[in-house]
N, C-alpha and C positions, 0 to 999 in steps of 0.2 A: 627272536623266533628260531626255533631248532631248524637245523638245514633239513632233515625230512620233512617237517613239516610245511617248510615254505616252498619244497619243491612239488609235496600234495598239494596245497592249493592252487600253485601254478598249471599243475596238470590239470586240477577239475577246472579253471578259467579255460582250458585251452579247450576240453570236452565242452562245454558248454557254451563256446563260442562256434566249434561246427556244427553242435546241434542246430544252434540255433538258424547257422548261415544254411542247412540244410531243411530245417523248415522254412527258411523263405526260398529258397530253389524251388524246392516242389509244390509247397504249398502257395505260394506267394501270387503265381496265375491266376488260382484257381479261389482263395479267398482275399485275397486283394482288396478286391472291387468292393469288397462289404465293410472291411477294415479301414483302410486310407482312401479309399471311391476310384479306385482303378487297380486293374490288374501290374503286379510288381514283379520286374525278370531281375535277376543278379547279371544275366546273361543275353546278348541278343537273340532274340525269341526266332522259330523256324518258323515261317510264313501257314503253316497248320495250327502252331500252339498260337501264335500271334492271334490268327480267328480262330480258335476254338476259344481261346480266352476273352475275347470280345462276345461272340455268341452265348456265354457261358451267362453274362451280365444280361442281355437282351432276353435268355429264357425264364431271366428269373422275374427280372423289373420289367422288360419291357410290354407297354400296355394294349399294344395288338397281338402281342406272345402268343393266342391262341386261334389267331387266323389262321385257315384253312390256305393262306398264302405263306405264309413264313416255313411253314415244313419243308414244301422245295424249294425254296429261295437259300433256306439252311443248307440244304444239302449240296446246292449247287455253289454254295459259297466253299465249303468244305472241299469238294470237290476241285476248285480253283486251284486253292490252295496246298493240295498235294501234288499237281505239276507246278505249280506255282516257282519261277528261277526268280523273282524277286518279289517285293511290297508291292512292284505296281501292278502285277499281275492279278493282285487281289484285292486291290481297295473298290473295282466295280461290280465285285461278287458281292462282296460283303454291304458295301453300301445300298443294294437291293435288299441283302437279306435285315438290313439292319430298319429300310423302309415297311418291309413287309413286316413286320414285329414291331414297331413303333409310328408309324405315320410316315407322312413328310415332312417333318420335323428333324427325325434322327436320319443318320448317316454318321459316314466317315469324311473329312476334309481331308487329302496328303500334303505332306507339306508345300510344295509346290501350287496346289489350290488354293491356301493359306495368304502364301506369299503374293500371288497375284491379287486377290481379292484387295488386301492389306495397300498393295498400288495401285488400283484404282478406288477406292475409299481409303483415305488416309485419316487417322482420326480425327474427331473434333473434339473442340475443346466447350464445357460448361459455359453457358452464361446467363445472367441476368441484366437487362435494361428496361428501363420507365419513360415512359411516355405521356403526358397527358393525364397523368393517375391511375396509368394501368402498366404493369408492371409487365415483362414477357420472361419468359424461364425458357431459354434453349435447352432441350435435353438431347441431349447426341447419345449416338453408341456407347455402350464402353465395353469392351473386351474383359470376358470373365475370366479372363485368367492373368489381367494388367493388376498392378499393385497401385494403380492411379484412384483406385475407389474412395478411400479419403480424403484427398483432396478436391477431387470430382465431388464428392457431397458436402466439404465445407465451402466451396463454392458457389454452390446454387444454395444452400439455405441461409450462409451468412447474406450473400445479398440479397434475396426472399426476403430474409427478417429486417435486414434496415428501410429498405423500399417501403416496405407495410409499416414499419414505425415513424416515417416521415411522412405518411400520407398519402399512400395509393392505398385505393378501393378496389383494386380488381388485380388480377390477375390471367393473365394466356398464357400457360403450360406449351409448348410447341413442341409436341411427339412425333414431326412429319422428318423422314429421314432415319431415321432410328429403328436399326432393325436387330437392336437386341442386345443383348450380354449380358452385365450382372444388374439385376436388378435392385440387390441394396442397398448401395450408394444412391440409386436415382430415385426410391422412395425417400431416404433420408433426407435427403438434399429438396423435398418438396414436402419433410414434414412438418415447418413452418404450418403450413394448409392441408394438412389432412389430419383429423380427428384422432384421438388415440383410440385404442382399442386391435379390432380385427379389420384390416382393409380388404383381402382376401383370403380366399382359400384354395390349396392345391387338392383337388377329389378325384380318386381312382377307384370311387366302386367298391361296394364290399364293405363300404366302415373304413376306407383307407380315408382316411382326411388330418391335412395339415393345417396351419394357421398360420398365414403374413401379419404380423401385429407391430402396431408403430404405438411406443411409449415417449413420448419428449419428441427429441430426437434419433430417437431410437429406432431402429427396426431389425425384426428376427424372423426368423422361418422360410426367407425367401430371399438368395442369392448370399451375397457374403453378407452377416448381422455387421452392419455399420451403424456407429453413431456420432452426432453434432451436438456438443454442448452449449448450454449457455444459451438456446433459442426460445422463442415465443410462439405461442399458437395464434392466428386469426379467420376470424372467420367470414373469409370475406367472398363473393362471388368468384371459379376455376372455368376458367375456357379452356378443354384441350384442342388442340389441333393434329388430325389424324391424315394418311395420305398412304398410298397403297406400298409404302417401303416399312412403314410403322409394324414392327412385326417381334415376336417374344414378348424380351421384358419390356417393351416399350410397349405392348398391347397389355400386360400385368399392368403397368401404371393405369393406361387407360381402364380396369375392370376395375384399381382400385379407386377410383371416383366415382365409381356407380353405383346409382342410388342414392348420391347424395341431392338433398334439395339445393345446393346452393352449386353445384355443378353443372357444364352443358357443353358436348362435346362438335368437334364442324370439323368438315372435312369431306373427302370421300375415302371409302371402307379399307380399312386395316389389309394386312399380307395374308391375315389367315394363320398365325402361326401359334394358339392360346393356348401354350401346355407348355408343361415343363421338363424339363431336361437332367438328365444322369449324364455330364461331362466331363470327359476325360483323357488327359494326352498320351500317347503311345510310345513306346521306347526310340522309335522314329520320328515325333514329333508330327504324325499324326493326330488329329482330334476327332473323337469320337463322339457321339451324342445320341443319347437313347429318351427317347419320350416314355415317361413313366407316370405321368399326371395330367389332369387337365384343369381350367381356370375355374374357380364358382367365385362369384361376386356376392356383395353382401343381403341382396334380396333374394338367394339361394340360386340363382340363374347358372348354368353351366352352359361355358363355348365348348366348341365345337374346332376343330380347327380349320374352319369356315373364315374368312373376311368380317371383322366386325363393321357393321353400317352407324355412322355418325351420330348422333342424335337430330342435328342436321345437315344435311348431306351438301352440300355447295363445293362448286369449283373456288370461290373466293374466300377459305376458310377466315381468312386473319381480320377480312373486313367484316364480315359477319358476325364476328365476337367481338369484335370491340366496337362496334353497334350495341350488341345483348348486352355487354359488360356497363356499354355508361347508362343504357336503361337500368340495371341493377344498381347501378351508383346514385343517378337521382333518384330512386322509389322511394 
C-alpha cells in the first residue's frame, strides 16, 4: 500500500473514531435509554445531567408521566440537583419524582440501599421436592440483573419434569416470599405446566400491548427470553401459594395461571406491585426503575397495582392446597 495512502486511511479511522466517541458523549445521556435501555456517560455524569437523564426516560415511558403530580415533583428533583455536592443529595428528589410519574413501583435504589437490602435477604436458591404425589416448586427471587437465570430455570423444570414423569398428579408453585426480578427464567422453569401460547400480557393503553409467550420451554417478551430444552408439557392440577411479600414478577407468574381451569391459587393478597418495569443501573451503581406497563391476564383482566386477593384466601395456604390438590387427583 502506498505510504499516503495508508497514512489517508489511518487519519479517516482516527476522525471517525472521535466522531464517533463524540456522539456517545453528547448523545449518549440523552438517547441511551432507547438504544441499550439506559442512559450511557463516557464520563461521570454532574448530579443535574445524572437526573435530567433519568427524567428524560420517565417523560417519555413513564406511565403516570401525565399526572398533575410529577411536574413539581420534576422540578423539585431538578432543583435538588443543581445545589446538589453529591449522589446522595438527589436520590430522594428524584426517587419522588420518579414515583409521581410511574407509581410505587419505580424509584431509584443507591447503592447503599442495595447492599443493605441484599443482607438482610440473601438469595435463595430454586427448588423442587415431592411429597405424597404432589410435587412443590419453590420459586424465590431472582435478581434481574444476576446471570443466575439459566440455571435458576433448568432447575425448576428439569425437576418439574422428572417428578411429573415418575408420577405426581399435582403440583404447588410456592410464590410466598418472592418479591420479584426477572421473570423469564421463573416462567421457564414452570413451563413444564403451563400451556403454550400467550400467558400474559404487558397493556399501557393506547394499543400499547406486549405479549409473554411460552413455546416448549421457551419464553419471550417478558424479562430475560430464557429457554429449557429437552422438556415435557403436563397437564396436571397448579396450586400457587401467595403471601403479602409475593410482589412483581412473582405476581406476573401468579396472572400467568389465570384463567386457567386446572389452576387455584391460596394464600393471603399479593404486595400490590403488577406492572412492569424500564430497569436500569446508573454510572454509580445506582438502580433505577420506571413503571411503564401494567399486567392483563388471559381473560383480558387488568391489575392495578392493588394487592391481588387469592382465589382462596387462608392463613394455612400449603394445607389447603394440598387438600384441593389430592381432591383433584382422585376425581
Amino acid at each position: 500500500m502506498p505510504k499516503k495512502l495508508a497514512i489517508g486511511c489511518a487519519g479517516f479511522t482516527l476522525i471517525a473514531a472521535i466522531i464517533a466517541v463524540a456522539a456517545v458523549y453528547f448523545y449518549g445521556p440523552i438517547y441511551g435509554p432507547n438504544v441499550v435501555g439506559k442512559p450511557v456517560f463516557l464520563t461521570k455524569p454532574s448530579p443535574t445531567t445524572y437526573v435530567e437523564s433519568v427524567l428524560r426516560v420517565a417523560d417519555q415511558k413513564a406511565i403516570h408521566r401525565n399526572s398533575p403530580d410529577y411536574a413539581p415533583a420534576r422540578r423539585a428533583a431538578l432543583d435538588a440537583a443543581e445545589n446538589a455536592q453529591s449522589y446522595e443529595d438527589i436520590y430522594g428528589p428524584l426517587d419522588a419524582a420518579l414515583k409521581a410519574a410511574g407509581g410505587k413501583h419505580s424509584g431509584i435504589s443507591s447503592p447503599h440501599q442495595l447492599a443493605e437490602s441484599e443482607e438482610k435477604s440473601p438469595a435463595q436458591s430454586p427448588s423442587v421436592n415431592a411429597q405424597n404425589s404432589i410435587v412443590t416448586v419453590t420459586v424465590p427471587a431472582l435478581d434481574g440483573f444476576s446471570s443466575d437465570g439459566p440455571a435458576y430455570a433448568e432447575t425448576l423444570a428439569r425437576g418439574l419434569d422428572d417428578e411429573l414423569h415418575a408420577g405426581a398428579c399435582g403440583v404447588i408453585v410456592d410464590l410466598r416470599g418472592n418479591t420479584g426480578g426477572d421473570m423469564g427464567p421463573m416462567l421457564a422453569g414452570l413451563s413444564p405446566i403451563l400451556a403454550d401460547g400467550t400467558a400474559m400480557e404487558f397493556y399501557g393503553g393506547e394499543g400499547n400491548i406486549s405479549q409473554v409467550t411460552v413455546s416448549g420451554g421457551s419464553v419471550t417478551g417478558g424479562g430475560s427470553p430464557t429457554e429449557v430444552t429437552g422438556i415435557s408439557k403436563h397437564n396436571v392440577p397448579v396450586a400457587l401459594l401467595t403471601d403479602n411479600l409475593t410482589a412483581s414478577s412473582a405476581e406476573a407468574v401468579l396472572v400467568s395461571f389465570a384463567g386457567l381451569d386446572n389452576a387455584q391459587s391460596f394464600g393471603t393478597p399479593t404486595a400490590g406491585y403488577a406492572s412492569a418495569n424500564q430497569a436500569f443501573e446508573m454510572p454509580d451503581g445506582a438502580v433505577v426503575r420506571i413503571t411503564t406497563l401494567q399486567y392483563r391476564d388471559r381473560t383480558g383482566h387488568v391489575y392495578e397495582e392493588a394487592p391481588i386477593t387469592p382465589d382462596v384466601e387462608t392463613t394455612e395456604a400449603e394445607k389447603e392446597a394440598r387438600a384441593w390438590l389430592n381432591g383433584q387427583c382422585t376425581s
